[in-house]
Every structure is written in C-alpha cells, then in structure tokens.
FIKOLZA-1660 file (N, C-alpha, C; in steps of 0.1 Angstrom, whole numbers, plus 5000, padded with zeros to 4 digits):
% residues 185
   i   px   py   pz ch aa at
   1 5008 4988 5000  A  X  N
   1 5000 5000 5000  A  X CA
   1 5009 5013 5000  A  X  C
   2 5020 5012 5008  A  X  N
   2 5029 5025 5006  A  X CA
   2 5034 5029 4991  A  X  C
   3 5037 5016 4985  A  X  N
   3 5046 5019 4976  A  X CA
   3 5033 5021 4962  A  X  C
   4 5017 5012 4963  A  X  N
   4 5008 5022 4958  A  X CA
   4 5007 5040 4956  A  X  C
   5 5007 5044 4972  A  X  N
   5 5007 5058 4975  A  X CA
   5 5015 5064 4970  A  X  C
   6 5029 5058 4974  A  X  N
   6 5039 5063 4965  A  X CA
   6 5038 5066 4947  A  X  C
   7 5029 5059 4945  A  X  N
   7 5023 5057 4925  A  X CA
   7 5018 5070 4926  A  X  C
   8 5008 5075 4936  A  X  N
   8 4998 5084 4936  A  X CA
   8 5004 5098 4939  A  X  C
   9 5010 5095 4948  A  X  N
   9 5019 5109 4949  A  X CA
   9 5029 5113 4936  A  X  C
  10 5035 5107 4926  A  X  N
  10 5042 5110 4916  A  X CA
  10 5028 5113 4904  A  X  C
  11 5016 5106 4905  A  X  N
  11 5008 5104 4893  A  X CA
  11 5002 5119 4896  A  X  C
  12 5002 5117 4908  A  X  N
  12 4991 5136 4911  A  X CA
  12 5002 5149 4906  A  X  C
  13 5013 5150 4910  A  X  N
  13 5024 5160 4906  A  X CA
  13 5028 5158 4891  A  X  C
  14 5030 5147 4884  A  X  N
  14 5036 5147 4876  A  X CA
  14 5032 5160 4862  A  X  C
  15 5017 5163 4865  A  X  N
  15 5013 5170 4858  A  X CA
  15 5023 5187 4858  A  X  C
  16 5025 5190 4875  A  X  N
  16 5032 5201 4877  A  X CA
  16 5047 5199 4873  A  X  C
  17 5054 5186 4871  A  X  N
  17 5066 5183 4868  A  X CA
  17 5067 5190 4849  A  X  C
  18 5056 5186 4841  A  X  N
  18 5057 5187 4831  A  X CA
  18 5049 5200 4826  A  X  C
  19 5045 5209 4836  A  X  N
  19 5038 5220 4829  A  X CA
  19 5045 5229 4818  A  X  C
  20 5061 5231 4822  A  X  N
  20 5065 5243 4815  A  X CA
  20 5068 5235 4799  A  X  C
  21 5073 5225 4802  A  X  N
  21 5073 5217 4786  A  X CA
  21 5059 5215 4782  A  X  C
  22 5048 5208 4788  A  X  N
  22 5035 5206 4779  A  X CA
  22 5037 5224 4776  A  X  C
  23 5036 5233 4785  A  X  N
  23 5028 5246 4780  A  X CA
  23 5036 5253 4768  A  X  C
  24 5053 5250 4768  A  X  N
  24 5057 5254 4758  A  X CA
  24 5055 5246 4744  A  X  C
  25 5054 5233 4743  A  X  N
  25 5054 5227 4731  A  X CA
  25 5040 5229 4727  A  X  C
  26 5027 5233 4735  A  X  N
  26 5014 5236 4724  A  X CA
  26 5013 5251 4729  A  X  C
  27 5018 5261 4736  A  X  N
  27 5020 5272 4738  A  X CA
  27 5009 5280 4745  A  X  C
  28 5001 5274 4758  A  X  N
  28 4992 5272 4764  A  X CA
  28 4991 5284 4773  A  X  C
  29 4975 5292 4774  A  X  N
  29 4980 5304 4786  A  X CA
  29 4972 5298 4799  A  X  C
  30 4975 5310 4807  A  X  N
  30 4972 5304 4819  A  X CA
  30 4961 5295 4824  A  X  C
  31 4951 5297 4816  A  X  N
  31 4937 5290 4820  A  X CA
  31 4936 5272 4814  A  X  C
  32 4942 5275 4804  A  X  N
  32 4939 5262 4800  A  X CA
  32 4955 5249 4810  A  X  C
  33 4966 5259 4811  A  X  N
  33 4972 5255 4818  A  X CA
  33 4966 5246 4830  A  X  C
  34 4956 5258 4837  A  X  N
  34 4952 5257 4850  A  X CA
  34 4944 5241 4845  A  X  C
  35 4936 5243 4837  A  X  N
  35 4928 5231 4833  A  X CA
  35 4935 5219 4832  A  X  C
  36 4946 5218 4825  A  X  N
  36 4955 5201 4827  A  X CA
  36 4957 5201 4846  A  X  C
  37 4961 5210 4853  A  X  N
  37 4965 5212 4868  A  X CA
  37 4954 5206 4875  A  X  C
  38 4946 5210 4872  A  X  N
  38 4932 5200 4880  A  X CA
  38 4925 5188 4875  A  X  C
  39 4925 5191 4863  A  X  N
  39 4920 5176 4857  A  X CA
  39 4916 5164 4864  A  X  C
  40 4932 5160 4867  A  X  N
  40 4941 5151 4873  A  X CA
  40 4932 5149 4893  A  X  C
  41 4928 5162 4895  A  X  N
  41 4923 5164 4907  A  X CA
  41 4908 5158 4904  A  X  C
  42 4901 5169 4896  A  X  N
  42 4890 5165 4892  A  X CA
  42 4885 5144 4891  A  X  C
  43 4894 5140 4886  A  X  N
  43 4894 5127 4880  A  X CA
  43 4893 5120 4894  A  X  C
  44 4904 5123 4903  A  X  N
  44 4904 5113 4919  A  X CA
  44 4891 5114 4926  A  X  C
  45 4885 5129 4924  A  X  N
  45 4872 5131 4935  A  X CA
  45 4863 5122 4929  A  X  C
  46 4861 5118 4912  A  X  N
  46 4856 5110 4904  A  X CA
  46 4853 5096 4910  A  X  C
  47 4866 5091 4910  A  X  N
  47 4871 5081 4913  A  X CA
  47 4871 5075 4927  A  X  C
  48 4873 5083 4936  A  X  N
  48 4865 5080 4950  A  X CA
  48 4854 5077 4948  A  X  C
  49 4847 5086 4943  A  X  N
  49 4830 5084 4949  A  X CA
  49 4826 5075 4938  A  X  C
  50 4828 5068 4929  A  X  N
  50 4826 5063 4919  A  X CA
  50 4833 5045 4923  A  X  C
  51 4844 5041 4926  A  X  N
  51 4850 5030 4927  A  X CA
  51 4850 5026 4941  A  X  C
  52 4848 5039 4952  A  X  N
  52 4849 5034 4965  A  X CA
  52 4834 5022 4969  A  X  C
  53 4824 5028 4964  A  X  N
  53 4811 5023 4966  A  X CA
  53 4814 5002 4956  A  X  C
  54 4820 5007 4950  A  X  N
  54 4819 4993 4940  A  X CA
  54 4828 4986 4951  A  X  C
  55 4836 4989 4955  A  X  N
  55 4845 4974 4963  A  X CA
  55 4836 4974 4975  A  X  C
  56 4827 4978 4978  A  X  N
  56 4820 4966 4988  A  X CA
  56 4812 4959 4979  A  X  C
  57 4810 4958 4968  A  X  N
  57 4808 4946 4962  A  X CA
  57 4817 4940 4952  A  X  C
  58 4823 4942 4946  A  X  N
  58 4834 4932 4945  A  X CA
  58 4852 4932 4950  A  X  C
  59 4853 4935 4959  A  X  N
  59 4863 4934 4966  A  X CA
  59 4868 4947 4965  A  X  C
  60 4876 4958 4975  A  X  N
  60 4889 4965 4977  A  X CA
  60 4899 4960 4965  A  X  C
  61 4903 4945 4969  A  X  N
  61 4917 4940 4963  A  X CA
  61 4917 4944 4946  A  X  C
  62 4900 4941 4939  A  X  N
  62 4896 4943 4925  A  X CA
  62 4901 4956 4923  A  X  C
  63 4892 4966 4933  A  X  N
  63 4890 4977 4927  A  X CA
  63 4906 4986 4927  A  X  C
  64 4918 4979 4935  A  X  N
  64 4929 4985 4937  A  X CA
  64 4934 4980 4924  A  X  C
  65 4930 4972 4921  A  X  N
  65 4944 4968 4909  A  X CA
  65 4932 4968 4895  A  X  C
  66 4920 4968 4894  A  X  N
  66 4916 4980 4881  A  X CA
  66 4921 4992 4884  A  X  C
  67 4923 4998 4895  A  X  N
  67 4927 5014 4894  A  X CA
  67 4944 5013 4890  A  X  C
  68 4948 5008 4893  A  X  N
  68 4968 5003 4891  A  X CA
  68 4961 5003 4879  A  X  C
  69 4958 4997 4870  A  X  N
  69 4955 4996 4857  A  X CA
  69 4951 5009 4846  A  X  C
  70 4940 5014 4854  A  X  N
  70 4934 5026 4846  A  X CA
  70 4946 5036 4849  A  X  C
  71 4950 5035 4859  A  X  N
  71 4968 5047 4858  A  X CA
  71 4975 5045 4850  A  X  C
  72 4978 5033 4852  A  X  N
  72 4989 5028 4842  A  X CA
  72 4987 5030 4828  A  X  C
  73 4972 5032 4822  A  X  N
  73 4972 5035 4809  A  X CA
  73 4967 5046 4809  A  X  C
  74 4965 5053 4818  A  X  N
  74 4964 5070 4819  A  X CA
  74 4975 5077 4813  A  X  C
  75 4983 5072 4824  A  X  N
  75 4999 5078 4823  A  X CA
  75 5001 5072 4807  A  X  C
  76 5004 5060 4803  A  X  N
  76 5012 5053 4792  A  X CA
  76 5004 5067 4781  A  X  C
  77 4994 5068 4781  A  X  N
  77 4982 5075 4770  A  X CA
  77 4988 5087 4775  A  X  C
  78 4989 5095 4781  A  X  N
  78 4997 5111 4782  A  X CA
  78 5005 5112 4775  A  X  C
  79 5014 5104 4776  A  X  N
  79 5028 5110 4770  A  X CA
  79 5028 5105 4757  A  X  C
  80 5014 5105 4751  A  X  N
  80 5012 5101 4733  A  X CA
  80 5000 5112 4733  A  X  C
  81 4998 5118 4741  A  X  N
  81 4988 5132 4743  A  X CA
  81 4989 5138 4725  A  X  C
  82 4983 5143 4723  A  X  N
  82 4978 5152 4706  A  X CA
  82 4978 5165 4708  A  X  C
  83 4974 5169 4718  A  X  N
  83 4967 5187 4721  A  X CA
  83 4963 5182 4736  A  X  C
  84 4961 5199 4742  A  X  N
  84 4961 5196 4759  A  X CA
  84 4949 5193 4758  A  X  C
  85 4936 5192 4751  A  X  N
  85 4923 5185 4757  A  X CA
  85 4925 5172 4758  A  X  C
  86 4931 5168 4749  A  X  N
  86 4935 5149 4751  A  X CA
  86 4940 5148 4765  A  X  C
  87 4952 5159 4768  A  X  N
  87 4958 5155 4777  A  X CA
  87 4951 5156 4792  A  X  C
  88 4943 5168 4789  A  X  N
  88 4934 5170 4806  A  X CA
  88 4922 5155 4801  A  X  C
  89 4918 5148 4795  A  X  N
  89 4908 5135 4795  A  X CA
  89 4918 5131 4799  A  X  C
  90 4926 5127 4800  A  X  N
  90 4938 5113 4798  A  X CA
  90 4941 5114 4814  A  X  C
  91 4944 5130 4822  A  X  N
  91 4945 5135 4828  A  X CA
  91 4935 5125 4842  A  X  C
  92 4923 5133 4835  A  X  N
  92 4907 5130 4845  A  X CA
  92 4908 5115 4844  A  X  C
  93 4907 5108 4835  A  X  N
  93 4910 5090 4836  A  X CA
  93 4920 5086 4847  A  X  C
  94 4931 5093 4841  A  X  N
  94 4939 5089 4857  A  X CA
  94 4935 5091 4870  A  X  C
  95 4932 5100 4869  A  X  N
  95 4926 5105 4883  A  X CA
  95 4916 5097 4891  A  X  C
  96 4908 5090 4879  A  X  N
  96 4897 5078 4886  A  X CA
  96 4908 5071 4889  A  X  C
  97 4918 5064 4884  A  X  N
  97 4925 5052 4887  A  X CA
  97 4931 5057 4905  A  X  C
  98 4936 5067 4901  A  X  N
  98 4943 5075 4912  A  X CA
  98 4934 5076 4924  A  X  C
  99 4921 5080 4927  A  X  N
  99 4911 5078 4935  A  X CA
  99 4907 5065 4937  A  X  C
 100 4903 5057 4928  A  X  N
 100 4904 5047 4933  A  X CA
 100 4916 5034 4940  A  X  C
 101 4925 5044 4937  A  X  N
 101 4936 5036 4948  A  X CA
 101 4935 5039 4961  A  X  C
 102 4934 5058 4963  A  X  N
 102 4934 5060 4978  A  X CA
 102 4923 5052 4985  A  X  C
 103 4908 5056 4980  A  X  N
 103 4900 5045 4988  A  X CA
 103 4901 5034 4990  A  X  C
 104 4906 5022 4981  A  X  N
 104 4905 5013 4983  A  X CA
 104 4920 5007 4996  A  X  C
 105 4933 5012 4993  A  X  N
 105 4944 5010 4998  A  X CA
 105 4946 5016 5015  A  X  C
 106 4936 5026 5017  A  X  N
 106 4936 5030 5027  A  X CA
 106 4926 5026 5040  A  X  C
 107 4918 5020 5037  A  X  N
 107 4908 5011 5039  A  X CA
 107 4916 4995 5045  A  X  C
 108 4924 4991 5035  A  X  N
 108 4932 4980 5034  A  X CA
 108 4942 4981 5047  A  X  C
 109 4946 4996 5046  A  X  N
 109 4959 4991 5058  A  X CA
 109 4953 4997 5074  A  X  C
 110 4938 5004 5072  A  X  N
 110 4932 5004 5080  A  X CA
 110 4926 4989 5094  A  X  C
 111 4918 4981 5081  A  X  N
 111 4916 4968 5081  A  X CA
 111 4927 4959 5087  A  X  C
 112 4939 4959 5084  A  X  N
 112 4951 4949 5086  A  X CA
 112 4959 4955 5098  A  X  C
 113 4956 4963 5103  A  X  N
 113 4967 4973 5115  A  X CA
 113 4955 4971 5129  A  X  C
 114 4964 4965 5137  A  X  N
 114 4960 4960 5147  A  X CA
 114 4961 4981 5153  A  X  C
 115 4953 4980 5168  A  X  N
 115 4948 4995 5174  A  X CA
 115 4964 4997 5179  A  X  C
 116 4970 4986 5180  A  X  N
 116 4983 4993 5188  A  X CA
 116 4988 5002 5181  A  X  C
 117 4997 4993 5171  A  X  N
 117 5000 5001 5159  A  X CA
 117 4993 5012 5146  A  X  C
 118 4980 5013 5151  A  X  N
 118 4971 5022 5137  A  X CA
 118 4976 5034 5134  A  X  C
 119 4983 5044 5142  A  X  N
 119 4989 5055 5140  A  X CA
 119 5001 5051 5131  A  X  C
 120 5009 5043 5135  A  X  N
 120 5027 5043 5132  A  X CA
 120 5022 5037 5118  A  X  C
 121 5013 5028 5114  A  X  N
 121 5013 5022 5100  A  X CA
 121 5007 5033 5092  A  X  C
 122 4998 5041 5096  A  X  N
 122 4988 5052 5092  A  X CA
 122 5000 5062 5083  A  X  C
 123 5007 5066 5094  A  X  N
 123 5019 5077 5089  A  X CA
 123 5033 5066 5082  A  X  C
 124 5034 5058 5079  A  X  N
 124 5038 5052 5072  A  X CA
 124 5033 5050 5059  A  X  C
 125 5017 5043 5059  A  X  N
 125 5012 5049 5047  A  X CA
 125 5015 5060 5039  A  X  C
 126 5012 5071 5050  A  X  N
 126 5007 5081 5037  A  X CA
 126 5022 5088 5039  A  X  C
 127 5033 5088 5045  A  X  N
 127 5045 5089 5036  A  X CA
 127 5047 5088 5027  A  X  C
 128 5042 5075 5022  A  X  N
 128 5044 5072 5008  A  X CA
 128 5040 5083 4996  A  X  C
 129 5029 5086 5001  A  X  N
 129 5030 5098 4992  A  X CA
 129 5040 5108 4986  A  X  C
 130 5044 5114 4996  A  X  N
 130 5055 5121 4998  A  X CA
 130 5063 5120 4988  A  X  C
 131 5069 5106 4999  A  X  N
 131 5085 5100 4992  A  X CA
 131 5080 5101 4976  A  X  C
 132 5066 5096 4973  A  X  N
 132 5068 5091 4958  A  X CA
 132 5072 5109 4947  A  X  C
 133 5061 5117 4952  A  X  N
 133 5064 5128 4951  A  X CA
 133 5074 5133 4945  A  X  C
 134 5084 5134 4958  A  X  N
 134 5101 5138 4960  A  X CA
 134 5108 5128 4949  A  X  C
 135 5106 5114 4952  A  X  N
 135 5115 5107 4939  A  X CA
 135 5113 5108 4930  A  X  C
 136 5102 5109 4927  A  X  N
 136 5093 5104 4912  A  X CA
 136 5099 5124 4904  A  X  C
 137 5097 5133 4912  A  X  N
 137 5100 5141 4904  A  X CA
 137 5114 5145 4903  A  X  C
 138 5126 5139 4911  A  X  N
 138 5138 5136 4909  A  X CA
 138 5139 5126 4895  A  X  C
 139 5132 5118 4893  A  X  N
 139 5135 5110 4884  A  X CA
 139 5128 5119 4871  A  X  C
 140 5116 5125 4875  A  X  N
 140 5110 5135 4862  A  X CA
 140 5119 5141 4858  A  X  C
 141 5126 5148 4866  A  X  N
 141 5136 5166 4862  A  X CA
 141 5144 5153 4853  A  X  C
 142 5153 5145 4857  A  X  N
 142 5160 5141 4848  A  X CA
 142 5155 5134 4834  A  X  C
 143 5146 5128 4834  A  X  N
 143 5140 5124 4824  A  X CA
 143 5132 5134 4815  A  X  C
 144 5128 5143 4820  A  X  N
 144 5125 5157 4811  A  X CA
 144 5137 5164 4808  A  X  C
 145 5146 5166 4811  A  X  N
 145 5157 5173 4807  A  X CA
 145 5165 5163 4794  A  X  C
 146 5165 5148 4798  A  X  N
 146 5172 5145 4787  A  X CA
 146 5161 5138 4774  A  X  C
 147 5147 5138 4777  A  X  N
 147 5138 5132 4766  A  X CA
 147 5125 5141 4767  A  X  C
 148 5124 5150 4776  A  X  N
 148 5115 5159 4770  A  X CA
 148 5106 5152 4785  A  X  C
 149 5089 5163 4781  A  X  N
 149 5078 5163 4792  A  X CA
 149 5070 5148 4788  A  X  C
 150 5076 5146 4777  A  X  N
 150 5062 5126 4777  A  X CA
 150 5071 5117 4781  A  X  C
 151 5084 5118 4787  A  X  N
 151 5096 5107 4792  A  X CA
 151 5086 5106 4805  A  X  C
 152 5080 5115 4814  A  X  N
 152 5080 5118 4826  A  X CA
 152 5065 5107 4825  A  X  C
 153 5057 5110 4819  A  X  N
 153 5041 5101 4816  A  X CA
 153 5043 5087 4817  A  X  C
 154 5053 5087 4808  A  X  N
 154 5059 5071 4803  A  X CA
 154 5070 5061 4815  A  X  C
 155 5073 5073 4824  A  X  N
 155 5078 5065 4835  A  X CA
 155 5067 5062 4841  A  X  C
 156 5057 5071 4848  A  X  N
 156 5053 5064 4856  A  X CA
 156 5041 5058 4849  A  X  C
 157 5040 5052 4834  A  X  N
 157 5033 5040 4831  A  X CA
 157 5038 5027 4838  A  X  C
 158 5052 5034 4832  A  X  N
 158 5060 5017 4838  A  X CA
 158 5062 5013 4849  A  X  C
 159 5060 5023 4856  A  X  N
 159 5062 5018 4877  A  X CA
 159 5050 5018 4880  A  X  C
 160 5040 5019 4869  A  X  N
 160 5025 5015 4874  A  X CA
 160 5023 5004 4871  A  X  C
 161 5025 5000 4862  A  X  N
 161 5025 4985 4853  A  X CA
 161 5034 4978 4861  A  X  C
 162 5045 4977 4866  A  X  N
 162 5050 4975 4877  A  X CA
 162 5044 4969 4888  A  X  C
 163 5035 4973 4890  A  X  N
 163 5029 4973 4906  A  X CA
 163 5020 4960 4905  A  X  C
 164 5016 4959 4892  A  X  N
 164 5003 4950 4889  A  X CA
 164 5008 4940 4897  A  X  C
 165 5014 4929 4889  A  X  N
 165 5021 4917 4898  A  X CA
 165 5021 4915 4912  A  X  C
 166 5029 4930 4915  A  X  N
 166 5026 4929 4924  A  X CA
 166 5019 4931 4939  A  X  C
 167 5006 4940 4930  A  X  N
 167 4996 4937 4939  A  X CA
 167 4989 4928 4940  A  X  C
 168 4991 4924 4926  A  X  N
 168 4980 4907 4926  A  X CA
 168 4990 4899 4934  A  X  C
 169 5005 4897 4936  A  X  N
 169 5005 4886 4942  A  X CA
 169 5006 4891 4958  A  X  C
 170 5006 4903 4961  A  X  N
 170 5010 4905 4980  A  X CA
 170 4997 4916 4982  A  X  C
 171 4984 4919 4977  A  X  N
 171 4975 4926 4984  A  X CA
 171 4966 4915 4985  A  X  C
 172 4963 4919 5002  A  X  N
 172 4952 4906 5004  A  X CA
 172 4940 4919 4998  A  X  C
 173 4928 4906 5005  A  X  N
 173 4913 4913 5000  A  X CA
 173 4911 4919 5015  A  X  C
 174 4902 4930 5015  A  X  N
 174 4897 4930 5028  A  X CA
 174 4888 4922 5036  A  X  C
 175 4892 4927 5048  A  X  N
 175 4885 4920 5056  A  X CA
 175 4867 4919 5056  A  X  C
 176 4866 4927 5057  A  X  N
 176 4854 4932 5060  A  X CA
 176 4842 4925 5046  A  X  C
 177 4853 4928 5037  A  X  N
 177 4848 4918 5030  A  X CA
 177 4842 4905 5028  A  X  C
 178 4853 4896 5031  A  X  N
 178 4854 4888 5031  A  X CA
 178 4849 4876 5041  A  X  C
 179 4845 4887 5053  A  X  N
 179 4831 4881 5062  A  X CA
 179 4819 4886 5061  A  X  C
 180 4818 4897 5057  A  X  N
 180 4802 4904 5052  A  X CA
 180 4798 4894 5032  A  X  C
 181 4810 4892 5028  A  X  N
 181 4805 4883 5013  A  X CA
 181 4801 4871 5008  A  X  C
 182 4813 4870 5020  A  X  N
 182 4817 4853 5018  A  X CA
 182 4821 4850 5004  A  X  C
 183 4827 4853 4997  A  X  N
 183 4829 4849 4984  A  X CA
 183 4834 4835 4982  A  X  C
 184 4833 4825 4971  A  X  N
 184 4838 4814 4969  A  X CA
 184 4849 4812 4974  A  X  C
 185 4853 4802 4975  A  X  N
 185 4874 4800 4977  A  X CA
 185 4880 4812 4988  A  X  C
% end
C-alpha cells in the first residue's frame, strides 16, 4: 500500500513536473494551463465516489488493481497526448485510477493494523505519498531534461504497470469483505 501511495503521489504532481514543457510545446496560457493542473484532481474526486462504493461489492483487492491499471494507461496514454484537451481526459482517467487507489488502499491498511499500531502504519502509509512525490520528480527533472515532458508520463506507466504483479501477488482482500460476502474460495 505504501509503495501504491507512492504511485499516487508521483501520478498527482507529475502533471506540475511537466507543465512548463507541455505549455511550451502547444503554447498554452494560463487558463487552460490551470485546466490540465486540476483535471488530474478532478478525476480522483471522480474516482472516490465512483470505485469506493463498487469494492463493497466486489472486493477493495479488484477495485485497487483496476485502478493500478486505469493509471497505468492513463499515464502510458499522456505522454502520446495530441493537444492539451486529450491530455486533461487522459489526465481525468487517471485521476479515477488514482482515487480509486486512495480508497480502496487505505481502507486495506486500515483493516490489517491492529489498534496498537494504527497511528505508526497510518503515517507510514501516507509517507508514501510524499517519498513518491520527492523521487518520482527527481527521476522527472532528469527524464524531462534529457527526453522531453512525455519521458515523465511514460515513467510512471512503467512503475504502474509495475505494481500490477505485484499487487495481485501480496495485496490481500479486505476483511470486511470477506466476512460480510463470503465469496467462493
């Protein structure tokens, strides 16, 4: 779940990583600027209220790794962007994926963290954000500097696509689930 958060914290900035290149290569003024800057926002509030409601019926575990997915080809789709309206849709899509990670991932380590520990895993979680933040746009500046503003999209397709594996092989389902469903197996 950290190293999810960590996805989310680079996926939410990366748009600010790449503003002065998207806005110089289609020559963008401030407004429409502002419009790829939220998009991305827009899409998570989406995506909460939209994906959080679905994993109490088919699992947290689904709804976390459809959203790893809808990022992952969020991002992969940005950095093949056409003009900034493609790129604020492409933007908002992510942003579902990206919401529906926070709900469903936070929920998860909520679920699995015994009362002793719920604070120390809590802020361990949501470091993750951060960290991913801080590296992910250490790894942008250099990847925009030497390939341009769609190097930066296309990284974090691949550390999203990344994750898939393995969240399917080390995110359990929730609990709560999984005694209010009972699902097969």
């Amino acid at each position: 779940c950290v190293c999810l958060n960590m996805l989310d914290g680079f996926d939410v900035l990366v748009m600010s990583f790449t503003a002065s290149g998207v806005s110089g290569e289609w020559g963008l003024n401030g407004s429409q600027l502002g419009l790829l800057l939220s998009a991305g926002l827009v899409g998570m509030a989406a995506g909460s209220l939209l994906l959080a409601p679905r994993a109490d019926r088919v699992g947290r575990r689904t709804v976390v790794m459809t959203s790893v997915l809808i990022v992952s080809l969020g991002m992969l789709l940005s950095g093949f962007a056409r003009s900034y309206v493609e790129l604020a849709l492409l933007r908002a899509a992510t942003g579902v994926g990206i919401g529906g990670i926070l709900a469903g991932a936070t929920v998860l380590v909520s679920e699995y963290t015994s009362d002793k520990w719920r604070v120390t895993s809590s802020f361990i979680y949501t470091s993750g954000y951060s960290l991913g933040a801080t590296l992910g746009g250490a790894a942008a500046a250099v990847l925009i500097g030497r390939f341009g503003w769609r190097a930066a999209f296309q990284f974090g397709a691949v550390a999203s696509l990344a994750m898939l594996p393995v969240t399917y092989l080390a995110l359990p389902e929730s609990l709560d689930f999984l005694i209010t469903r009972q699902p097969a197996n």
